[in-house]
BAVODREN-360894 format. One record per residue (C-alpha): residue number from 1; residue in three letters; y, z, x. Coordinates in nm, 2 decimals. Example, Ala and Ser with C-alpha at 12.3 -4.5 7.8 and 13.67 -1.06 7.14 Angstrom:
<atom pos="1" code="ALA" v="-0.45" w="0.78" u="1.23"/>
<atom pos="2" code="SER" v="-0.11" w="0.71" u="1.37"/>
# end
This chain:
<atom pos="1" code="UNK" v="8.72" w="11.56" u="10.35"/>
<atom pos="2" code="UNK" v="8.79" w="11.41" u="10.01"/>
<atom pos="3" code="UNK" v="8.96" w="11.12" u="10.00"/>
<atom pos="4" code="UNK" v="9.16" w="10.97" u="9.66"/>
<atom pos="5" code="UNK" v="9.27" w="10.61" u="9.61"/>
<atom pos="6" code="UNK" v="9.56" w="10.53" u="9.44"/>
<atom pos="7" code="UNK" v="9.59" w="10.55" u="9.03"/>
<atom pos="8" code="UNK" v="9.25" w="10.76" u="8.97"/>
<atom pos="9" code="UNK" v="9.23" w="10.94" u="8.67"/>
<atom pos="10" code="UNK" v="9.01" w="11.23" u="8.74"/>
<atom pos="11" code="UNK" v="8.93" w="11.44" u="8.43"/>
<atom pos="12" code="UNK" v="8.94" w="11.84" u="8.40"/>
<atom pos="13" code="UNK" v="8.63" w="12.02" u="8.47"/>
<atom pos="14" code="UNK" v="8.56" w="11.75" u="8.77"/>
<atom pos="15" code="UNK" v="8.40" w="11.91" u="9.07"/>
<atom pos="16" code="UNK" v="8.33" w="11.74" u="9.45"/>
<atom pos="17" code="UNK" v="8.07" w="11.94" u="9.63"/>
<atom pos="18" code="UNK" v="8.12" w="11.94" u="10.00"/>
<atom pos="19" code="UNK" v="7.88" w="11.94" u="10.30"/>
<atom pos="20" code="UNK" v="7.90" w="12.37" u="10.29"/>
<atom pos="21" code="UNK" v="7.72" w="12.37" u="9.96"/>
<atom pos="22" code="UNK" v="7.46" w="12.16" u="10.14"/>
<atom pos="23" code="UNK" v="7.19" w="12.43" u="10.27"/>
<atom pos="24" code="UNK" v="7.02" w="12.24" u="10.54"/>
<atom pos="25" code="UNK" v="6.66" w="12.14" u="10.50"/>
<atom pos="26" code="UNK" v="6.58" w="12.14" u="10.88"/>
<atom pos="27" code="UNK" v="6.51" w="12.53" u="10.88"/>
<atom pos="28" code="UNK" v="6.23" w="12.70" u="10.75"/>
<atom pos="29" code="UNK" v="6.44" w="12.86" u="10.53"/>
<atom pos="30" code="UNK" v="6.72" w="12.75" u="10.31"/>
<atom pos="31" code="UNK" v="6.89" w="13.13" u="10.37"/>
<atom pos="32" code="UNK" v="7.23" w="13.04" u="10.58"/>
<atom pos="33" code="UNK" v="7.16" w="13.26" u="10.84"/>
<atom pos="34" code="UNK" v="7.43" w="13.12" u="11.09"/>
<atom pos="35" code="UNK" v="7.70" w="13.18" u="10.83"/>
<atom pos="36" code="UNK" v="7.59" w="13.53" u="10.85"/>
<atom pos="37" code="UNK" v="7.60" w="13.51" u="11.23"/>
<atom pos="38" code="UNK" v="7.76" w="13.86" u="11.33"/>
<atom pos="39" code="UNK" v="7.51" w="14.00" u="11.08"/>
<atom pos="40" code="UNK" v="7.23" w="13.85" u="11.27"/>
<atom pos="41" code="UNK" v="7.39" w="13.83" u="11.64"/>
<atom pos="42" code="UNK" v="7.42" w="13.50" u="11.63"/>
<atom pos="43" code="UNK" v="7.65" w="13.24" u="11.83"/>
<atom pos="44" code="UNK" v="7.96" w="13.19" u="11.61"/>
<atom pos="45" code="UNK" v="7.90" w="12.81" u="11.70"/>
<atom pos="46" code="UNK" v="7.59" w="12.80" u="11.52"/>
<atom pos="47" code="UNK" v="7.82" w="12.85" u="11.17"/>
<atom pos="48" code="UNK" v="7.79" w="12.41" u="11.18"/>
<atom pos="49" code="UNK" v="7.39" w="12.44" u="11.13"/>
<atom pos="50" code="UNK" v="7.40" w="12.59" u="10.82"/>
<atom pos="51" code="UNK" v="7.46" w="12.34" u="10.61"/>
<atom pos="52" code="UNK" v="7.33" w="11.90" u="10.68"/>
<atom pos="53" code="UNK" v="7.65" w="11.71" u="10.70"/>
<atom pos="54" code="UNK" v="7.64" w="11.43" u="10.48"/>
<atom pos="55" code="UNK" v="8.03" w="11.27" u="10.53"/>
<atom pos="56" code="UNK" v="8.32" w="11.28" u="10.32"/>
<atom pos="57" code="UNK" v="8.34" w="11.22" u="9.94"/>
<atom pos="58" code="UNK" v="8.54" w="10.84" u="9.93"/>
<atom pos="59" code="UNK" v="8.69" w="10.74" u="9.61"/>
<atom pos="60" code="UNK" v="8.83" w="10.42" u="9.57"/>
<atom pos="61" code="UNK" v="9.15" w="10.31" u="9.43"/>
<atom pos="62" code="UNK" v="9.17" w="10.31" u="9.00"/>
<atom pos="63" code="UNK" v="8.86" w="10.48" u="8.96"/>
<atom pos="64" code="UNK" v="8.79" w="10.71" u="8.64"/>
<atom pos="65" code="UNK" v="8.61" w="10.99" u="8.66"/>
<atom pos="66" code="UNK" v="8.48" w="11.15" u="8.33"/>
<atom pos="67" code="UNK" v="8.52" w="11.52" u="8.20"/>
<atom pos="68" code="UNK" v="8.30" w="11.80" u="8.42"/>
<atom pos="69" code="UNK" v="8.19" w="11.48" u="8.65"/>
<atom pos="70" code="UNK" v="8.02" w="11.63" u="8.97"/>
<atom pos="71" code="UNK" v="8.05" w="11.47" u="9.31"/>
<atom pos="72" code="UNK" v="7.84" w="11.52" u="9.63"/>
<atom pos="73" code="UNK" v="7.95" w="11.52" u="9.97"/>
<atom pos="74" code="UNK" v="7.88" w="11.21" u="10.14"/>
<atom pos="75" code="UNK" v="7.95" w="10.97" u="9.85"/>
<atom pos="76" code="UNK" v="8.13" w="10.69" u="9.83"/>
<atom pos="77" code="UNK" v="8.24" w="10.54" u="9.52"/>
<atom pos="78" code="UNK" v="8.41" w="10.22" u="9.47"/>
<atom pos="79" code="UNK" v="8.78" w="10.04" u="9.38"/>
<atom pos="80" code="UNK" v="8.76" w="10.00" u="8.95"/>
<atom pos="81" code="UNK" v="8.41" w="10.21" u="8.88"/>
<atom pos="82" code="UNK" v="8.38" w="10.46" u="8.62"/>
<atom pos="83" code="UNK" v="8.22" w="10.76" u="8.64"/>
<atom pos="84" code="UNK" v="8.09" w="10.87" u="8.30"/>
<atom pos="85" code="UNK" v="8.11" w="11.25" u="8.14"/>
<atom pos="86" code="UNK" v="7.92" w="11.52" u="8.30"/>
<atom pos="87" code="UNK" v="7.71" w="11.26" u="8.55"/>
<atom pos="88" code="UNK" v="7.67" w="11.40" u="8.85"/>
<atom pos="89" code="UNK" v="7.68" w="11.10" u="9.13"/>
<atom pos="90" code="UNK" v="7.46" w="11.16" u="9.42"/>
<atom pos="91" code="UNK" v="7.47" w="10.79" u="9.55"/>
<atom pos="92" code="UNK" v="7.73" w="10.56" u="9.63"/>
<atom pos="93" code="UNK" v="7.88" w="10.36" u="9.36"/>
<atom pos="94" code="UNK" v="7.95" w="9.99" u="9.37"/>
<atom pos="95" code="UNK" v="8.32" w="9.89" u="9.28"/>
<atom pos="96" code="UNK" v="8.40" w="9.80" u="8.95"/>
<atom pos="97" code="UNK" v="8.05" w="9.96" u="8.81"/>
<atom pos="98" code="UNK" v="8.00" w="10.23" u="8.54"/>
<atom pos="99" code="UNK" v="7.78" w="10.50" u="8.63"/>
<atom pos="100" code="UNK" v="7.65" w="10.81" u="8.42"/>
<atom pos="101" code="UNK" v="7.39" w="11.02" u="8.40"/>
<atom pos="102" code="UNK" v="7.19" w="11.31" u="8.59"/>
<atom pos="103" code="UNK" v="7.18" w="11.22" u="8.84"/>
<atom pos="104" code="UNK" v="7.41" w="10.91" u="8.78"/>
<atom pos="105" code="UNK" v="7.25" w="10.53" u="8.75"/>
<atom pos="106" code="UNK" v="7.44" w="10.18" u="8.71"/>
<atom pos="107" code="UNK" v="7.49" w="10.11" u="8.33"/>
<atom pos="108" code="UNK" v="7.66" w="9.82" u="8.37"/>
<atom pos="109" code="UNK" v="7.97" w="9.66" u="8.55"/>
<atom pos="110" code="UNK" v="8.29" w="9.67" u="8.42"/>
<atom pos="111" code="UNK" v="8.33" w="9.24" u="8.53"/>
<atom pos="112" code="UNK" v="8.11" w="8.98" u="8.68"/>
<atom pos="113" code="UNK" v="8.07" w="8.95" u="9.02"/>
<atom pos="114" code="UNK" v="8.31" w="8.67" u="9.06"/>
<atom pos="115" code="UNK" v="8.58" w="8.86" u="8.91"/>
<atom pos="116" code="UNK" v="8.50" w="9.16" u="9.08"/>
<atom pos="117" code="UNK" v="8.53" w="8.95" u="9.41"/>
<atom pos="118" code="UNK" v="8.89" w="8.84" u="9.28"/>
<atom pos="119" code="UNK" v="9.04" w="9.21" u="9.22"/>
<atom pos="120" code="UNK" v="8.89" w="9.33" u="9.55"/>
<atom pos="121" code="UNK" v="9.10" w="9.06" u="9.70"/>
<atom pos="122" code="UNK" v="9.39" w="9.11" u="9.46"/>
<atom pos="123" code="UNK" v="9.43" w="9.48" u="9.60"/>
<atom pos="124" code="UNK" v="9.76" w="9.54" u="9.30"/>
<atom pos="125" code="UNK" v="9.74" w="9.90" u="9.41"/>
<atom pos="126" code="UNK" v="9.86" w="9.81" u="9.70"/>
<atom pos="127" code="UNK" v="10.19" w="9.61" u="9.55"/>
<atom pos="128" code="UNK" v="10.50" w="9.77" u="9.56"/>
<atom pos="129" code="UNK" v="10.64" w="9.95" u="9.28"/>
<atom pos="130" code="UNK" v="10.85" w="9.72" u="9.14"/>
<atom pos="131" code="UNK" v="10.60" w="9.44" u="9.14"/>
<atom pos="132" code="UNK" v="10.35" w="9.63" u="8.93"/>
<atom pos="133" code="UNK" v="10.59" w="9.72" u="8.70"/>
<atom pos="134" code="UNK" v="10.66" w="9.36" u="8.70"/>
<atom pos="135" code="UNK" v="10.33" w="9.26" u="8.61"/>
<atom pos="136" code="UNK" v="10.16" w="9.58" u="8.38"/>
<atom pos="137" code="UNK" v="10.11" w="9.35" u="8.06"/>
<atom pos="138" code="UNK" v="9.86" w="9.14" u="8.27"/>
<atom pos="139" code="UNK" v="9.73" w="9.43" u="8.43"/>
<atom pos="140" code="UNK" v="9.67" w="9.64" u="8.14"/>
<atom pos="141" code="UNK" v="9.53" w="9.29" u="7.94"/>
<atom pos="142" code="UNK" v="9.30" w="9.24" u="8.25"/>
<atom pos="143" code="UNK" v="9.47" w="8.85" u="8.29"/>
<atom pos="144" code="UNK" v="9.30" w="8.82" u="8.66"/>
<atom pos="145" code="UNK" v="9.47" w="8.46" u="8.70"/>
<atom pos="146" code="UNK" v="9.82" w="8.58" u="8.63"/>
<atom pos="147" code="UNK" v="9.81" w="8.85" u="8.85"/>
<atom pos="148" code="UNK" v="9.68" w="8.61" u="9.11"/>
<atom pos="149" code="UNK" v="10.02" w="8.40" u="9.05"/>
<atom pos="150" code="UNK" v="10.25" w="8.74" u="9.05"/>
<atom pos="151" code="UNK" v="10.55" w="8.73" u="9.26"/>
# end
């Protein structure tokens, strides 16, 4: 499955690869004979072992992902990161970290860890409507302490 956290901004081109474009490296051969399985009178069950199941691709809430960005199956990237043009992410990212590369790496975080502690507990994605309209200026100025005193 892919799931999307609130206000992403995913850019064109962006592709999530899924477990089935993971040929598994248990066989002898990376052919995906059980897809095939009539071909090669094989139980229709066996369709599962074709490819290694690595988990759903998780990405957090206000996460940026950069033009043609590619995302594997089993990743999980956190609330706040960025994911830079064209890197393809094969590991899980940390919240609130910018990544890029081939495959991608840490560059550097977007906050400290302090602060990164204090939006994880903030959670304004999760604030009604109203009250992030309420409070965009310090959201879009990054004023962690008033959103900490929004009402």
């Amino acid at each position: 499955r892919l799931i999307i956290g609130k206000f992403c901004s995913i850019a064109c081109g962006t592709k999530f690869l899924f477990n089935c474009a993971n040929h598994t490296l248990k066989s002898l051969s990376t052919y995906t004979f059980p897809l095939f399985y009539e071909e090669w009178k094989l139980d229709k069950t066996d369709v599962v072992t074709a490819w290694d199941n690595k988990g759903d691709i998780e990405i957090g809430h206000d996460v940026w992902i950069g033009y043609q960005a590619v995302i594997l199956a089993g990743v999980k990237i956190g609330n706040g990161a960025i994911i830079g043009t064209r890197a393809v992410v094969t590991k899980d990212v940390p919240p609130y970290t910018i990544v890029g590369g081939i495959p991608a790496k840490p560059i550097r975080k977007r906050y400290d860890d302090a602060a990164i502690e204090r939006l994880e507990a903030l959670r304004w994605w999760d604030w009604d409507e109203e009250k992030i309209r309420r409070n965009l200026p310090a959201i879009q100025s990054g004023d962690i302490a008033a959103l900490e005193r929004a009402e």
